[in-house]
C-alpha positions in Angstrom: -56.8 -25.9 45.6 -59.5 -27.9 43.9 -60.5 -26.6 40.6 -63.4 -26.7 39.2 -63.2 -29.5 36.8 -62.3 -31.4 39.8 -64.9 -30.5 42.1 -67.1 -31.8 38.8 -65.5 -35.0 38.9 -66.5 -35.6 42.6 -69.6 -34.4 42.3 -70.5 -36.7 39.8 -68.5 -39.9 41.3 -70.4 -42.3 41.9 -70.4 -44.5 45.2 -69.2 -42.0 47.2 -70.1 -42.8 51.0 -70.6 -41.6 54.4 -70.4 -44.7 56.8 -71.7 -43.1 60.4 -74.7 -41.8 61.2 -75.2 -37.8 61.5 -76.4 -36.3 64.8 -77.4 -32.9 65.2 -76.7 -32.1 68.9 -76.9 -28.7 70.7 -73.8 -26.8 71.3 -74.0 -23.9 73.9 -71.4 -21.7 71.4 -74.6 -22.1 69.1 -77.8 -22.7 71.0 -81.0 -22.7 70.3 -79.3 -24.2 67.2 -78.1 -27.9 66.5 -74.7 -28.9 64.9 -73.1 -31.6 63.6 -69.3 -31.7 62.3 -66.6 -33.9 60.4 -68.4 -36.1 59.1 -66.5 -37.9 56.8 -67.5 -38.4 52.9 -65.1 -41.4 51.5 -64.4 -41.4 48.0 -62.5 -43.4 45.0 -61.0 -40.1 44.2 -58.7 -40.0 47.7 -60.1 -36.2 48.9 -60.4 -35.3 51.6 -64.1 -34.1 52.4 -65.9 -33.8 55.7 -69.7 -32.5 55.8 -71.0 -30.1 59.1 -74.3 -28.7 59.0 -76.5 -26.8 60.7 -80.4 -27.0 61.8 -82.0 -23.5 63.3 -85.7 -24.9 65.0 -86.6 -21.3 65.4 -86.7 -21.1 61.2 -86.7 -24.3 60.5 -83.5 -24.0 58.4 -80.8 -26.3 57.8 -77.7 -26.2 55.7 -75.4 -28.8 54.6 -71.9 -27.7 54.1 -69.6 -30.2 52.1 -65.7 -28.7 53.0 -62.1 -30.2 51.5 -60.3 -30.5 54.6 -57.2 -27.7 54.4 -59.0 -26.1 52.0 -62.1 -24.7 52.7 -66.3 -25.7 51.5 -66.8 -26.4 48.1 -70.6 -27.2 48.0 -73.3 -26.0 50.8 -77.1 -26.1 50.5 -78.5 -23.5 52.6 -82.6 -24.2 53.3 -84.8 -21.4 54.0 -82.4 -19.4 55.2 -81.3 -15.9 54.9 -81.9 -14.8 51.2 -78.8 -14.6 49.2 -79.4 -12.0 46.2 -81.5 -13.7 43.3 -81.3 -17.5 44.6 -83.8 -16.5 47.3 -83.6 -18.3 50.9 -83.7 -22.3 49.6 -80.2 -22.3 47.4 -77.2 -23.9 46.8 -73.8 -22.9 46.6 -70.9 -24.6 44.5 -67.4 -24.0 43.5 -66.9 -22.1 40.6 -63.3 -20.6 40.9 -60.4 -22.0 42.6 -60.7 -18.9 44.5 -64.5 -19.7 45.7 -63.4 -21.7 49.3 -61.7 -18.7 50.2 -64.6 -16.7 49.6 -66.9 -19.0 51.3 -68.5 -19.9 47.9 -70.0 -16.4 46.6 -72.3 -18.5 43.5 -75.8 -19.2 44.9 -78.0 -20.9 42.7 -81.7 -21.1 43.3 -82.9 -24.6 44.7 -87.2 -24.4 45.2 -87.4 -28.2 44.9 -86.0 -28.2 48.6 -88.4 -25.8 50.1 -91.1 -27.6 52.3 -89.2 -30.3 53.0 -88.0 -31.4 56.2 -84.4 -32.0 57.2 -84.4 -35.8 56.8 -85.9 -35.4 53.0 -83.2 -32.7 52.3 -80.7 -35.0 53.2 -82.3 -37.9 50.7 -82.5 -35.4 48.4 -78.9 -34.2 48.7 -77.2 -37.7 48.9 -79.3 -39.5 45.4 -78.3 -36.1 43.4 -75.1 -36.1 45.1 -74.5 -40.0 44.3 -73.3 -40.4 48.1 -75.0 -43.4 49.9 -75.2 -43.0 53.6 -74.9 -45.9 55.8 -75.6 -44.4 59.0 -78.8 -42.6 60.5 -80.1 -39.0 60.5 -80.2 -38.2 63.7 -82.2 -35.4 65.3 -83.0 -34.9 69.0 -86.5 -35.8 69.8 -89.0 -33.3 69.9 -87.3 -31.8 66.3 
C-alpha cells in the first residue's frame, strides 16, 4: 500500500519522466472510444507507476489515470465527464487513505481550470503541475 504521505512525496518529485510517446488508439472492447495503457512514469523514488487514459469523441472527455502497478490508481483526472457529487464533471481524484486504490479513489476534487481545454493542453497541464516531463508525443488519431 502506498500511504498518503507517500503518494505526496511522488507527487511532488521532481523530474519524474515518461520517455514514449502516448497513443490513443481504438479498441473494439471500447469503441467509439480511444485507449491508451501502461505507460510507464519513471521515478527517483523506484515505484512503480503506469498511466492509461481514456478519450470519449462523442463528449469530448478524457481522463488520465495514474495507477501503482499491484496496487491499484492513486491519482486520475476525469475531464468533462460524468459529474461526481460536488466536484462536478472536470475533477480530480487523489489518494487520501491507504484504502482509496481499493475503492477506486472515492475523493473528487473540483478542477474548472481544465474545462475547455483540449486533450493535448490537459496533458501540459497535468505533467508541469505534476512535475513529470514527457519525452514522447501525444498522439491522437487524425480527424480527433
Amino acid at each position: 500500500m502506498i500511504s498518503r504521505e507517500d503518494f505526496e512525496s511522488l507527487r511532488d518529485l521532481p523530474n519524474k519522466t515518461i520517455s514514449e510517446d502516448i497513443i490513443f488508439r481504438a479498441d473494439k472492447n471500447v469503441s467509439p472510444n480511444l485507449i491508451f495503457e501502461k505507460v510507464k512514469v519513471q521515478n527517483t523514488l523506484g515505484y512503480e507507476i503506469e498511466l492509461n487514459g481514456t478519450y470519449k469523441p462523442s463528449h469530448d472527455s478524457s481522463t488520465f489515470n495514474f495507477i501503482q502497478r499491484g496496487i491499484g490508481p492513486i491519482c486520475r483526472f476525469d475531464v468533462n465527464s460524468t459529474a461526481h457529487k460536488d466536484a462536478g464533471r472536470t475533477h480530480k481524484h487523489t489518494l487520501h487513505n491507504e484504502s482509496d486504490p481499493r475503492r477506486n479513489l472515492p475523493v473528487a476534487h473540483p478542477r474548472p481550470d481544465l474545462d475547455g481545454k483540449s486533450v493535448e493542453e490537459i496533458w501540459k497541464t497535468i505533467c508541469k503541475q505534476s512535475k513529470i516531463k514527457h519525452q514522447g508525443r501525444l498522439i491522437l488519431p487524425e480527424g480527433y
